[in-house]
C-alpha positions in Angstrom: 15.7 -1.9 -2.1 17.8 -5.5 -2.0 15.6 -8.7 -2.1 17.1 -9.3 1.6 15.9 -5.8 2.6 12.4 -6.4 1.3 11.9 -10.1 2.8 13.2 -9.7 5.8 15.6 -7.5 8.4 18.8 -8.4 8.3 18.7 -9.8 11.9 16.6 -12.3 10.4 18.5 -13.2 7.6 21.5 -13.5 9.8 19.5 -16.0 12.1 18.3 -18.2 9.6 20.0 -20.6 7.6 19.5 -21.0 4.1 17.4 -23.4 3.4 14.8 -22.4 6.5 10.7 -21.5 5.8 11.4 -18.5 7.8 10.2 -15.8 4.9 6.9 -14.9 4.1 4.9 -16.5 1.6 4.9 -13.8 -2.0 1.7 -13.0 -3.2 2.6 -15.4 -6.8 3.3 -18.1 -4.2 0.1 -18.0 -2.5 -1.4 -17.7 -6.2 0.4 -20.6 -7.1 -0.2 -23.1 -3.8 -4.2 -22.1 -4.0 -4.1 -23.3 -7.7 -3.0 -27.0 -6.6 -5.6 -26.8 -4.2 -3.3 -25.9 -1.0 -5.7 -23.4 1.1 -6.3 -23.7 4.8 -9.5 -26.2 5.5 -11.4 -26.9 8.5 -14.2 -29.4 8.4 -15.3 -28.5 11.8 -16.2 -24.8 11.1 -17.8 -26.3 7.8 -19.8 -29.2 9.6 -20.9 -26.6 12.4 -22.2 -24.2 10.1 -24.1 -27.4 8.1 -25.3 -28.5 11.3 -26.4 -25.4 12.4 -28.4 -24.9 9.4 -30.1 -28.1 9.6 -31.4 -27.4 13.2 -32.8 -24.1 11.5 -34.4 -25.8 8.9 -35.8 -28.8 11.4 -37.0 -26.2 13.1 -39.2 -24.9 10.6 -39.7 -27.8 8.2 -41.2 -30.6 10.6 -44.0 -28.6 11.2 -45.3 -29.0 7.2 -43.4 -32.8 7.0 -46.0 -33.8 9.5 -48.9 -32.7 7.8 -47.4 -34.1 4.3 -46.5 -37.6 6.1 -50.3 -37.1 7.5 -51.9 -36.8 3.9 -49.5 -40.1 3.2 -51.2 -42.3 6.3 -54.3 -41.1 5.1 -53.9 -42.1 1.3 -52.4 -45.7 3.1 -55.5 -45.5 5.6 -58.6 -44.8 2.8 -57.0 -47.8 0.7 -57.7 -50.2 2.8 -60.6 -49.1 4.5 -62.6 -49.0 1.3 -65.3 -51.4 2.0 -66.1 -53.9 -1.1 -62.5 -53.2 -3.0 -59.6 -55.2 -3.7 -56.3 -52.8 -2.8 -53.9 -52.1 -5.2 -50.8 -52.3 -3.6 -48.8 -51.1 -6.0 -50.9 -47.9 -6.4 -50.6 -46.7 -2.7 -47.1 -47.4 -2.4 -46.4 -45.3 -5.4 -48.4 -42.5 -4.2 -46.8 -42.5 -1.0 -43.3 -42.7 -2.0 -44.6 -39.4 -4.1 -45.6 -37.5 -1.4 -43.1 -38.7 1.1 -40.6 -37.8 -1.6 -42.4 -34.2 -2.3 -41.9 -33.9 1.8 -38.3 -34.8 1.6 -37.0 -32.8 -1.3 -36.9 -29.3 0.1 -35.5 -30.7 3.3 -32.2 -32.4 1.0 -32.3 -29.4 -1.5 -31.8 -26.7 1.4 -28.9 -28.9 3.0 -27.1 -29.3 -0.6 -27.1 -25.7 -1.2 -26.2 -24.8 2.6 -23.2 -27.5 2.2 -22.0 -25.7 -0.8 -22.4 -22.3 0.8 -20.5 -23.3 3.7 -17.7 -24.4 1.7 -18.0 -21.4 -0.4 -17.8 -18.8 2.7 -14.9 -20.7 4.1 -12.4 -21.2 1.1 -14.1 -19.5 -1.9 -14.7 -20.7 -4.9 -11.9 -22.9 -5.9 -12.2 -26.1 -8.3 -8.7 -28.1 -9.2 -8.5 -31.5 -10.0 -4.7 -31.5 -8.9 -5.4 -32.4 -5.4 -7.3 -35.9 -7.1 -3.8 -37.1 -8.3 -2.0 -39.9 -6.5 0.7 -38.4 -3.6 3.5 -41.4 -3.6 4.9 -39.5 -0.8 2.0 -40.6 1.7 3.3 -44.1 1.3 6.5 -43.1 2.9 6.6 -45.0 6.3 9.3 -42.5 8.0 6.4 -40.0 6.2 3.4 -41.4 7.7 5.4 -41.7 11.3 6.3 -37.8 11.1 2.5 -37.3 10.3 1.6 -39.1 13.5 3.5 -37.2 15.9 3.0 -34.0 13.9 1.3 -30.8 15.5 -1.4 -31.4 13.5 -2.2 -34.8 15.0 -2.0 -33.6 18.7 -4.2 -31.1 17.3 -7.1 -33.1 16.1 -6.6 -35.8 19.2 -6.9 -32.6 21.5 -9.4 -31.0 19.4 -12.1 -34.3 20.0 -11.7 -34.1 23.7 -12.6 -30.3 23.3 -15.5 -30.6 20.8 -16.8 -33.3 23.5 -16.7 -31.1 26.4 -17.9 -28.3 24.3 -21.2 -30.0 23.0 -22.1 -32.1 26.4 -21.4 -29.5 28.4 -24.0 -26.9 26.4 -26.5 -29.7 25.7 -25.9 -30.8 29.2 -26.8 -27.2 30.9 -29.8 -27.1 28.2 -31.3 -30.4 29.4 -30.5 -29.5 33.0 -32.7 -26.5 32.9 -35.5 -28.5 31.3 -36.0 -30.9 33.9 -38.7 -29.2 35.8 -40.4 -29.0 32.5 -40.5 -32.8 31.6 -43.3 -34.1 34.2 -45.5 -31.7 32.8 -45.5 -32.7 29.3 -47.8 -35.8 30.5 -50.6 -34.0 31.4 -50.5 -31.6 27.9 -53.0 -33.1 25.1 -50.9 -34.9 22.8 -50.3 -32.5 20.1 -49.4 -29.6 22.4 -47.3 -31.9 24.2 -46.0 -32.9 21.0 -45.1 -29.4 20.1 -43.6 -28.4 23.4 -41.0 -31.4 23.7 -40.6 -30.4 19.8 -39.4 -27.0 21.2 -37.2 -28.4 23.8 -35.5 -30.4 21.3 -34.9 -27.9 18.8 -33.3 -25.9 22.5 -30.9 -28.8 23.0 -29.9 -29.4 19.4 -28.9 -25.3 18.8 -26.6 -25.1 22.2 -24.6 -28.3 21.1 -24.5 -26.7 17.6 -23.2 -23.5 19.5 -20.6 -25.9 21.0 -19.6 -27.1 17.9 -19.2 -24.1 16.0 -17.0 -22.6 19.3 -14.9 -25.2 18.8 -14.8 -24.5 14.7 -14.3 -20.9 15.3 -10.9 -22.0 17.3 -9.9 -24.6 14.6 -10.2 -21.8 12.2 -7.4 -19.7 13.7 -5.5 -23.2 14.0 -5.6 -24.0 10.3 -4.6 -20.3 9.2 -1.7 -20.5 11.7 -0.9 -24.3 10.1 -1.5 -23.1 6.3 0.3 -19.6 7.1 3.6 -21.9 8.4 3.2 -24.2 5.3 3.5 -21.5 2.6 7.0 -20.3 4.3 9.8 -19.8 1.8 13.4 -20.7 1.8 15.5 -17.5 0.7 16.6 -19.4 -2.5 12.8 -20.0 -3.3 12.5 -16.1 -3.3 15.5 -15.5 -5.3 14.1 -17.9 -7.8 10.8 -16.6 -8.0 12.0 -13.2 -8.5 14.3 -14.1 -11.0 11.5 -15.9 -12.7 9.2 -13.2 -12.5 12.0 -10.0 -13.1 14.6 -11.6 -15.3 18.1 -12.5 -13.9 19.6 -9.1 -12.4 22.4 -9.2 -15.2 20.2 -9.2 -18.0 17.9 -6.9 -15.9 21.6 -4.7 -16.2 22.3 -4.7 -19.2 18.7 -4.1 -20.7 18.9 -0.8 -18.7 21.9 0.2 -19.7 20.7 -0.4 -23.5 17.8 1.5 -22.5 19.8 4.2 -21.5 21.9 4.4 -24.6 18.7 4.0 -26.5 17.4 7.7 -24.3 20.1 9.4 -25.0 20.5 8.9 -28.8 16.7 9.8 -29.2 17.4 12.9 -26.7 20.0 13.8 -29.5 17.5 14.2 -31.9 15.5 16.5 -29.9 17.7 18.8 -30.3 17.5 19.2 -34.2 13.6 18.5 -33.9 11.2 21.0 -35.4 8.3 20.6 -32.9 7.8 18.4 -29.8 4.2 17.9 -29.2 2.9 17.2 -25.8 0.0 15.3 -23.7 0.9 18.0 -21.3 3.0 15.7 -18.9 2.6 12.4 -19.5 3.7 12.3 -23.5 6.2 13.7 -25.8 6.8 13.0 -29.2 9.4 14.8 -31.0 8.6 15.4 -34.9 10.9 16.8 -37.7 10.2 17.9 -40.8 12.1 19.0 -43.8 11.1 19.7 -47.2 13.5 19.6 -49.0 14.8 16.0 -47.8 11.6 14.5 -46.3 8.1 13.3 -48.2 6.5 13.7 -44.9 7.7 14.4 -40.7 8.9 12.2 -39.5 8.8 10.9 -35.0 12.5 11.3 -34.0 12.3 11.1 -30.2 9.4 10.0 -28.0 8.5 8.7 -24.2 6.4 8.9 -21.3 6.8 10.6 -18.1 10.3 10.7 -16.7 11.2 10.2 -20.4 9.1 13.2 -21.7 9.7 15.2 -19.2 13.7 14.8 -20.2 12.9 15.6 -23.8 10.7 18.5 -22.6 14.0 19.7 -20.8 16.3 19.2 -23.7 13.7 20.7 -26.2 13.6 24.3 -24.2 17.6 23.8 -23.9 17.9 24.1 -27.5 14.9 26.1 -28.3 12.9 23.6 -29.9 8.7 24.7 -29.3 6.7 22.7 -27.5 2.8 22.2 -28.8 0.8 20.9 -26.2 -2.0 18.9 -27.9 -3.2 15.7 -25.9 -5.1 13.4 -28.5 -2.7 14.3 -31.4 0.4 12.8 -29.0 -2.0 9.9 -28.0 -2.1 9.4 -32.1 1.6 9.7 -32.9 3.2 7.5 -29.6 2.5 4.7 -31.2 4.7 5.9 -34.4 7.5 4.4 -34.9 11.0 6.2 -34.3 12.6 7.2 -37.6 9.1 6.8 -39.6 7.0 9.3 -41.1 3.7 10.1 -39.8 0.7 8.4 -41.3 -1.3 10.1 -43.7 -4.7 9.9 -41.6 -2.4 12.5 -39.4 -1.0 14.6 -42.1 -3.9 17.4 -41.7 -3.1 17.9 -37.9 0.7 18.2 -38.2 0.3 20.5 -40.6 -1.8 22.4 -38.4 0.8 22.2 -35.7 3.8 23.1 -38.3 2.1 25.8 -39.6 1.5 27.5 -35.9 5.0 26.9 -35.4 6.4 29.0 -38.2 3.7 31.8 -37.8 5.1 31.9 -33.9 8.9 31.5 -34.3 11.1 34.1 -34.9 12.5 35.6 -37.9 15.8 33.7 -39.1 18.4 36.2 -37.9 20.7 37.6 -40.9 
């Protein structure tokens, strides 16, 4: 199949000019543009998720901050209601900013690691320092103007309105449907008061998450579309890539046809082989031995699949046996053609010689 026929149908070719993104992106390509950092981002999705999470962990985690910022007021409270002692100011700020710190670490610990998960779910793990380095193009004014009025832009400035309507419109219908409950948090004892408007809150803060995320889920599909478009390839982009990756077709050319002179000089040895030994289908190494003129066999002819099963062919033509004996052709592939054998084999091509001769015919004459 042509590079055209694999890119793209012709009616697409035709219809496109040259130097168009109308092809799709090649797997090295999309290697390549991840690498420099080029994958699709949306910080909305991302901030949902992290606010999302944070409302989950609120949720749980003011509960036991109160109590630690209670033991706090009550370290500040005992210092300076200890009758007949001066108050060491120093002391009680310390030990507050302790346990006000103890009661604010797991709170910025979970919201570090959520951050880093969120990014992680979204784009993977990626690190590249490439997109650090300085872009001269962004200094472009005809650049910056292009930016402006770019898709992208009327994105993002329709994208606010929608995240606004989005979030006051969920937050809007929470609060509406707590209205009747308001008047009654006055009579409630303070701390069961405390923990009902505490519940309402946590209502109002998860529906404008919801919002938010709705309106990440959407930019998602945006930003694939976006990234997808970017990563577009000119035809000549393709052709360069696959000559970068194949070769150039001429050389491509010629090394077959060297390959195939190369087959059949070694299928010409087959002929005069002594044994071919096989691995049963997927290896074939030709060996011939004479004692007269040789110190040892020698590999004449070997190759896998289509190639072995050619010599396979040629060796029946010409009545040359065929051993099958898979780890002994594992040993000799590697052989050289036109050198003997090494000596760690000598003992099993002997084996196989010698059950040659005791199963060939008599010479006739």
């Amino acid at each position: 199949m042509t590079l055209g026929q694999e890119a793209l149908p012709w009616g697409g070719w035709l219809a496109a000019s040259p130097g168009e993104r109308r092809l799709p992106a090649t797997a090295r390509h999309r290697q390549e543009a991840r690498r420099r950092g080029q994958v699709w981002k949306s910080p909305d999705f991302n901030g949902a998720l992290a606010v999302m999470l944070a409302v989950v962990l609120l949720r749980f985690y003011l509960p036991w901050a109160y109590q630690q910022l209670g033991s706090v007021m009550q370290v500040v409270y005992s210092a300076f209601s200890a009758p007949g002692r001066l108050v060491n100011l120093s002391a009680v700020a310390t030990v507050a900013m302790e346990r006000a710190g103890l009661a604010a670490a797991p709170l910025v610990v979970a919201l570090m690691v959520g951050g880093l998960l969120v990014g992680f779910v979204s784009t993977g793990f990626l690190f590249t320092t490439q997109s650090l380095a300085p872009q001269w193009d962004r200094l472009n004014p005809l650049s910056g103007l292009q930016r402006v009025f770019s898709i992208n832009a009327l994105w993002e400035a329709g994208k606010g309105f929608l995240k606004l309507a989005a979030v006051g419109l969920l937050a809007g219908l929470t609060v509406a449907s707590q209205l009747s409950q308001y008047a009654g948090l006055i009579a409630m004892p303070l701390s069961a008061a405390l923990s009902t408007a505490g519940g309402m809150l946590f209502a109002v803060l998860w529906h404008a998450a919801a919002g938010y995320l709705l309106v990440g889920v959407i930019d998602i599909g945006f930003q694939i579309s976006r990234h997808q478009q970017t990563l577009k390839m000119t035809h000549q982009e393709v052709r360069d890539e696959t000559r970068q990756t194949e070769g150039d077709p001429q050389i491509r050319q010629r090394r077959r046809q060297a390959y195939r002179r190369l087959l059949r000089s070694g299928l010409a040895q087959v002929r005069s082989a002594t044994v071919v030994v096989t691995n049963p289908t997927h290896l074939a190494v030709a060996l011939k031995w004479d004692e007269r003129a040789m110190a040892a066999p020698e590999v004449v002819a070997k190759g896998e699949d289509e190639v072995a099963l050619e010599i396979r062919r040629v060796a029946l033509g010409h009545g040359v046996p065929l051993v099958q004996n898979a780890p002994l052709a594992r040993e000799l592939y590697p052989v050289p053609l036109g050198e003997a054998v090494p000596a760690v084999l000598y003992r099993a091509v002997a084996e196989v010689l010698a059950y040659v001769m005791r199963h060939s015919p008599p010479p006739s004459g």
